[in-house]
C-alpha positions in Angstrom: 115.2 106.9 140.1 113.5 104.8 137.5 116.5 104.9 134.7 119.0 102.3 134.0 122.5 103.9 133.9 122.7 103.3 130.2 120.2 103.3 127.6 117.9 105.0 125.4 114.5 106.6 126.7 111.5 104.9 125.8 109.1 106.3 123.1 106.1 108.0 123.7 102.4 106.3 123.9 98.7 107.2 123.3 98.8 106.6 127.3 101.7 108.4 128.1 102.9 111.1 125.1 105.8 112.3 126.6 109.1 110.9 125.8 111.4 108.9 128.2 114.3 110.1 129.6 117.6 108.4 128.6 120.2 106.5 131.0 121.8 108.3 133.7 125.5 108.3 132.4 124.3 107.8 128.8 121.4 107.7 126.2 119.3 109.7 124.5 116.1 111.1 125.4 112.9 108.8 123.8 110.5 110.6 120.6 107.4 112.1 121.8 103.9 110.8 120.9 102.7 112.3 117.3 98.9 112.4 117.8 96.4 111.2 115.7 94.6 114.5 113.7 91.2 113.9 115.8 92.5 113.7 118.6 93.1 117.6 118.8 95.7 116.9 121.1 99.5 118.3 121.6 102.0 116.1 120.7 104.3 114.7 123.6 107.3 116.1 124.3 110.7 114.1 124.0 112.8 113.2 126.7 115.5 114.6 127.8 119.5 112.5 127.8 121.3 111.8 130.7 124.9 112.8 130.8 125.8 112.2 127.8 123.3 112.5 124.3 120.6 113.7 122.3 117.0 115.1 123.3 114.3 112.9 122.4 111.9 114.9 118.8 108.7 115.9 119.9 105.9 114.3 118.7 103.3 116.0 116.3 100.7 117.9 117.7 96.7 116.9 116.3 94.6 119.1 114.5 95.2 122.5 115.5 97.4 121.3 118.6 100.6 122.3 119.3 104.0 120.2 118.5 105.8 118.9 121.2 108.9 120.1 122.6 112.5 118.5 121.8 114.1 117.1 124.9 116.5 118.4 126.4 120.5 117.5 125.8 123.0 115.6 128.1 123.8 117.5 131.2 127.2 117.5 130.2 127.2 116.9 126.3 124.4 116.5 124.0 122.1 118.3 121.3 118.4 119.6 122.1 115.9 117.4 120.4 113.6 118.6 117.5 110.4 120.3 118.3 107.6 118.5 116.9 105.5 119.9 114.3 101.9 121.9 114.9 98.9 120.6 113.9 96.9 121.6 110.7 93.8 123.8 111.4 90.5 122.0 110.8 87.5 123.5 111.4 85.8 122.1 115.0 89.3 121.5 116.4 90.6 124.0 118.7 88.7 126.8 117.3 89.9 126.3 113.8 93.8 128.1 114.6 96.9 125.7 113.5 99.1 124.7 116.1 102.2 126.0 116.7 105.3 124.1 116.1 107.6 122.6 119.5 110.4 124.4 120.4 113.5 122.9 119.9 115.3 121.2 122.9 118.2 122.9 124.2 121.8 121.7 124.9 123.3 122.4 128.9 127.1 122.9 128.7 128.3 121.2 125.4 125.7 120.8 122.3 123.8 122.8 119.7 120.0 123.4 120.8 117.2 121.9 118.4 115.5 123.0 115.7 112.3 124.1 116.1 109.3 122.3 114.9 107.1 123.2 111.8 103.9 125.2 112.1 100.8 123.9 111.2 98.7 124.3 107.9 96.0 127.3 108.0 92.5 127.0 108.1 91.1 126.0 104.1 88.6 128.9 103.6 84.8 127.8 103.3 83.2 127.7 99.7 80.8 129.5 98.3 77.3 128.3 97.6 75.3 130.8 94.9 71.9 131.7 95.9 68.5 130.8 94.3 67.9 134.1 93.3 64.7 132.9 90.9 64.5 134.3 87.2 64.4 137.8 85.9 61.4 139.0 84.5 60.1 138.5 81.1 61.0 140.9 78.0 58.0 142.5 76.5 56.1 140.7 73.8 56.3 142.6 70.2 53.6 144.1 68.6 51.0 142.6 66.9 49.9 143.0 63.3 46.7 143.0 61.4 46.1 143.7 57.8 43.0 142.8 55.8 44.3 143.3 52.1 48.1 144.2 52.2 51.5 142.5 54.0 52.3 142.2 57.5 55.0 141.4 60.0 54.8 141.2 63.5 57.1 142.9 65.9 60.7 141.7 67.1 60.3 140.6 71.3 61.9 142.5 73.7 65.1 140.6 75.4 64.7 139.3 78.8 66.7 141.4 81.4 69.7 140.4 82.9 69.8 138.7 86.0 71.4 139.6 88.9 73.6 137.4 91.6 72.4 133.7 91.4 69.3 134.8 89.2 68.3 133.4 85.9 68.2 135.7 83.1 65.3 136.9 81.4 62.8 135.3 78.9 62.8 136.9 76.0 59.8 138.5 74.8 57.5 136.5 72.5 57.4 138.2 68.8 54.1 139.9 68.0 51.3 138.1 65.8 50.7 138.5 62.2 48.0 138.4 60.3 46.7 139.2 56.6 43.5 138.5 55.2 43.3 138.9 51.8 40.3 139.9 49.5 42.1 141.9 46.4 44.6 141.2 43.3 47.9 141.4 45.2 50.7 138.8 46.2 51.3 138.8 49.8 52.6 137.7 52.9 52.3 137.3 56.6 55.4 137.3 58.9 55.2 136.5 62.5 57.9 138.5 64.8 61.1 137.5 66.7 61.6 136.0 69.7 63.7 138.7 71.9 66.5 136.9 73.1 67.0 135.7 76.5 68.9 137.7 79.5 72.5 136.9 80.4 72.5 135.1 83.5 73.4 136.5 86.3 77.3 136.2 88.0 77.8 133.8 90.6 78.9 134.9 94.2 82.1 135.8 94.9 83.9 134.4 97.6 85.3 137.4 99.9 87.3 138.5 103.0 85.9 135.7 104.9 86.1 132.7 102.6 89.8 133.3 102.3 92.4 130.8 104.0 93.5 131.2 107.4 96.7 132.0 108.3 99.6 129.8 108.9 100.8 128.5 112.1 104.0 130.2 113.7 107.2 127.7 113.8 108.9 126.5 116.8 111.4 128.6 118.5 115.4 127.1 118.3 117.0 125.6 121.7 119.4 127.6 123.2 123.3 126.2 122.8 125.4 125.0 125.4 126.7 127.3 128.4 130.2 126.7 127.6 130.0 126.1 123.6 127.3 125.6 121.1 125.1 126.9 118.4 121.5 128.1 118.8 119.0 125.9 116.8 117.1 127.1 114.0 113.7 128.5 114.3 111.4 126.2 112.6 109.3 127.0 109.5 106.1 128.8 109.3 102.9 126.9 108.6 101.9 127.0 105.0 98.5 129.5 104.8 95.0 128.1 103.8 93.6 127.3 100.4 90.7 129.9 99.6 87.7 129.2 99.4 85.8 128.3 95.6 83.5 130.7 94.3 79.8 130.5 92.9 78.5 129.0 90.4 77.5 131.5 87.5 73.5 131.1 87.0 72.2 129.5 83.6 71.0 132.6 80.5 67.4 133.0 79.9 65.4 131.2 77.2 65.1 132.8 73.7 61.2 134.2 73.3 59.0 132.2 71.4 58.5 133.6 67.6 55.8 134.9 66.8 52.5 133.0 65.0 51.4 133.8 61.1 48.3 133.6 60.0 47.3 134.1 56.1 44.1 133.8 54.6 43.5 134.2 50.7 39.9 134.7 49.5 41.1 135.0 45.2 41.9 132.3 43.4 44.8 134.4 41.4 46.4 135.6 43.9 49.3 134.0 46.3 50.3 134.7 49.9 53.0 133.5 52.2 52.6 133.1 56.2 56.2 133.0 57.9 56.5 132.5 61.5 58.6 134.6 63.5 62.2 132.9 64.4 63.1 132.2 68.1 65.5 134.2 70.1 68.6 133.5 71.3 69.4 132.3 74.9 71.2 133.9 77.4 74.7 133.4 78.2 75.4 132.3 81.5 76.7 134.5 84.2 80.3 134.4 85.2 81.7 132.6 88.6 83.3 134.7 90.9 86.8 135.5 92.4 88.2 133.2 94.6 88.8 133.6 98.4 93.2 134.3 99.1 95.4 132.0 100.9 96.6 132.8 104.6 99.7 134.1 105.5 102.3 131.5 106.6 103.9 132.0 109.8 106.8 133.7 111.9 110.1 131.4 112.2 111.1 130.7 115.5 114.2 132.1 117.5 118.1 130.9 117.7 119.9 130.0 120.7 120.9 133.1 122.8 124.3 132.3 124.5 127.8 130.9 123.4 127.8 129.8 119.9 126.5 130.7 116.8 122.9 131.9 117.2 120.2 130.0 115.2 119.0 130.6 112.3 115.7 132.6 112.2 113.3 130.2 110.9 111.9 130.8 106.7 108.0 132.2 106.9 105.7 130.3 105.9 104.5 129.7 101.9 101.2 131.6 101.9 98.0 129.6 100.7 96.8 129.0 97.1 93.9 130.4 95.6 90.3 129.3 96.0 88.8 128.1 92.3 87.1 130.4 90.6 82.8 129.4 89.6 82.0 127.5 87.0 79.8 129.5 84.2 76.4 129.3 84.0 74.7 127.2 81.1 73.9 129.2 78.1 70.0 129.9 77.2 67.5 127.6 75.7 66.8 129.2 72.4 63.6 130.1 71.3 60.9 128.0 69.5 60.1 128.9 66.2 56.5 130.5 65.3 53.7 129.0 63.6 52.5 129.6 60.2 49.1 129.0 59.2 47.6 129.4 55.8 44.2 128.6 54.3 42.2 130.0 51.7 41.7 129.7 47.9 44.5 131.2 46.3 48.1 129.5 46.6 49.4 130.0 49.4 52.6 129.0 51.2 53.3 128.2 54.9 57.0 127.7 56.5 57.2 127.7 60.3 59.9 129.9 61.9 63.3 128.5 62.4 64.0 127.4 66.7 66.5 130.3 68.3 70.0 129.1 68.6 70.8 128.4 71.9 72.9 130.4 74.2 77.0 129.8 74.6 77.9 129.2 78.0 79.0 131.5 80.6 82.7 132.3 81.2 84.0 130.8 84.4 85.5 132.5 86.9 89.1 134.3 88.1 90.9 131.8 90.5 91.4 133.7 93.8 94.5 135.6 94.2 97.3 133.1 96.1 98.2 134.5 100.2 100.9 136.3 101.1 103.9 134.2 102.1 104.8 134.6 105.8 107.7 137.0 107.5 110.6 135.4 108.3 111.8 134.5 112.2 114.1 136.7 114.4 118.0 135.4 114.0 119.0 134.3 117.7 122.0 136.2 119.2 125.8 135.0 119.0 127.2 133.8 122.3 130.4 135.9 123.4 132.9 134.4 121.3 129.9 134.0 118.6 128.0 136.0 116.2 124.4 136.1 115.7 122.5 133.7 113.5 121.5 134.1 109.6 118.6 135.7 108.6 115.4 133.7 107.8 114.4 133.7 104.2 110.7 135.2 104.0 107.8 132.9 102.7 107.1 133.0 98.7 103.5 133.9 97.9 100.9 131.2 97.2 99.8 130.1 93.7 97.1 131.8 92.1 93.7 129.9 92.4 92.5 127.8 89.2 90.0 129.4 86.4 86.5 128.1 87.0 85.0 126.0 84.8 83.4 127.0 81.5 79.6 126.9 81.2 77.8 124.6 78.8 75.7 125.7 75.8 72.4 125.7 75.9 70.0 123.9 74.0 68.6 124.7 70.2 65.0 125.7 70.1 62.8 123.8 68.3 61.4 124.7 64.8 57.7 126.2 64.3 55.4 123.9 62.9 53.1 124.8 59.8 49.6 124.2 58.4 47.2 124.5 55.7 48.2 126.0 52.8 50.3 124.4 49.7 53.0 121.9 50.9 53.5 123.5 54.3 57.1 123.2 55.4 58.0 123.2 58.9 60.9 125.5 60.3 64.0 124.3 61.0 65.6 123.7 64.8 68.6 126.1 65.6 71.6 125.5 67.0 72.7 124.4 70.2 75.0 127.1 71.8 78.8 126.8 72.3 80.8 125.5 75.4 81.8 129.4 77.0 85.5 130.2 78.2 87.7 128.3 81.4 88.4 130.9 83.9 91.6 132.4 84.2 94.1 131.5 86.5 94.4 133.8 89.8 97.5 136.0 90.5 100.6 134.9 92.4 100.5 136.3 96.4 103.3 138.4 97.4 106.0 137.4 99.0 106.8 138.0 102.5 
């Protein structure tokens, strides 16, 4: 028959997965195969004992394969084998599922079936990439001033819009022009407008419905006890759910307008004039990442052992998925360059270039995605005749709220205006580079099953 009367089966191989069966009189059944994870194969089962002994474990299954089965127990005495556990989903593998855990072998006359085998992890959900969605348009430039004997200022830009989903924020407007020149007795000055300050960039995407993790493979049923006497096994665990998928990167603010450019020009020796260019705006703050995708939900425990005994216990649902990672903010706003000034003439006059815009703080990251619902527990197998039925399976706790994205860097200072002409002309000063924006929060806690 191709068994020694005594001995223990022989383990399973690449070329032959299944366990051997142990010796006729006595020996336990050999382990099945556990596959590699490319393979995408199901893990061997284990052999079954002879008279006497234990079922062979089943070998683990490959990605997204199922566990192999626990061999079965001696004819006349003997425990079921453990089922193997289920592969993890990965996508390309057996169209992305997670393998179901082995079934646990079961025992004949005398012997307690075997637990059933673990089910496999859940598909990970797929990130999300933010679109180019370009730049918002420009704010409106401000209004332009001209004055030939009295003082002007030019008008504040209009702030850049802000963008919407993957789109850069708005340039500000540019500050209007001012210019004076002058021809009576009067002291005077020429101010160039404000930059408008850049759009907030717009939020990054959000990763929904589909980006969240799959769901958890079911667990292994229990073996069955012995005819005469025995308990069920227990049902093996669910898989543990998918980790969402990350969310979008916020997109970067728009840059501060340019101020606006002064002009003086003083035709009186006694009389003094001043030509102040227009400050830059401030940049944008970045847009914030968006929600991670949730976590699968684990899965169903397997069944107990139906006839004499104590039935199995129904197997503990799966721990659903964590939370994808929220986006990272988007990068605050260049800030605006500073106007010119320009003065000439033959009175004493002054020019000072316009301070650079500060630039813009950084875009809050993004809400982790909420953590998956944890997985319903397994069915209790029935008590045998002189038995009761099994315990209840615990159900699975709810996965772990997704990490905060991360914060979104400041954006650069604008540079100060220059200056001309005029008596020592003094150029304006940079601003000030914007501040690192907020982590994400963490994502909620999934339910329990």
């Amino acid at each position: 028959m191709g068994r020694p009367l005594i001995g223990t089966g022989t383990s399973g191989t690449a070329a032959h997965p299944d366990g051997g069966n142990g010796g006729l009189l006595l020996g336990n059944g050999g382990a099945g195969y556990s596959q590699p994870g490319d393979s995408g194969l199901a893990g061997g089962n284990g052999g079954n004992a002879g008279l006497f002994g234990s079922g062979g474990a089943g070998g683990h299954g490959g990605y997204g394969a199922a566990g192999g089965h626990g061999g079965g127990g001696g004819l006349l005495y003997g425990n079921g084998g453990v089922g193997g556990q289920g592969g993890a989903a990965v996508s390309g593998f057996n169209g992305g599922a997670p393998g179901m855990g082995g079934k646990g072998g079961s025992a004949v006359m005398f012997g307690s079936g075997g637990a059933g085998g673990q089910g496999g992890t859940g598909l990970a959900g797929a990130g999300v990439t933010t679109p180019d969605g370009g730049t918002a348009t420009t704010g409106g430039g401000g209004i332009s001033q001209i004055s030939t004997n009295g003082s002007t200022q030019g008008g504040a830009g209009n702030p850049g819009p802000q963008g919407t989903v993957g789109q850069v924020g708005g340039t500000g407007g540019a500050g209007g022009t001012a210019s004076t020149v002058n021809n009576g007795f009067n002291a005077l000055d020429a101010k160039g407008g404000f930059g408008g300050n850049g759009g907030l960039g717009g939020p990054g995407s959000v990763a929904g419905a589909v980006n969240a993790g799959g769901v958890g493979g079911h667990g292994g049923a229990g073996g069955n006890g012995g005819l005469f006497f025995g308990d069920g096994g227990a049902g093996g665990q669910g898989g543990t759910g998918g980790v969402g998928g990350s969310a979008g990167t916020g997109a970067a603010g728009g840059t501060g307008g340019a101020g606006g450019p002064a002009s003086m020009t003083v035709n009186n020796n006694g009389v003094s004039g001043q030509a102040v260019g227009g400050g830059g705006g401030t940049g944008g703050t970045g847009g914030t990442g968006g929600t991670g995708g949730t976590g699968g939900t684990g899965g169903d425990g397997g069944r107990g052992g139906l006839l004499v005994g104590i039935g199995g216990h129904a197997g503990t649902g799966g721990t659903g998925g964590v939370g994808g990672v929220g986006g990272a903010g988007g990068i605050g706003g260049v800030g605006g360059a500073g106007g010119s000034a320009n003065g000439s003439g033959i009175g004493i006059v002054s020019a000072t270039g316009g301070d650079g815009g500060d630039g813009g703080s950084g875009g809050t990251g993004g809400t982790g995605g909420t953590g998956g619902t944890g997985g319903a527990a397994g069915t209790a197998g029935s008590g045998g005749l002189l038995g009761f039925a099994g315990s209840s399976g615990a159900a699975g706790q709810g996965g772990v709220g997704g990490q905060g994205g991360a914060a979104g860097a400041g954006g650069a200072a604008g540079s100060g205006g220059t200056a001309t002409g005029g008596n020592n002309p003094t150029a304006g000063l940079p601003g000030t580079d914007g501040g690192i924006g907020a982590e994400g929060k963490q994502g909620a806690f999934g339910a329990n099953g």
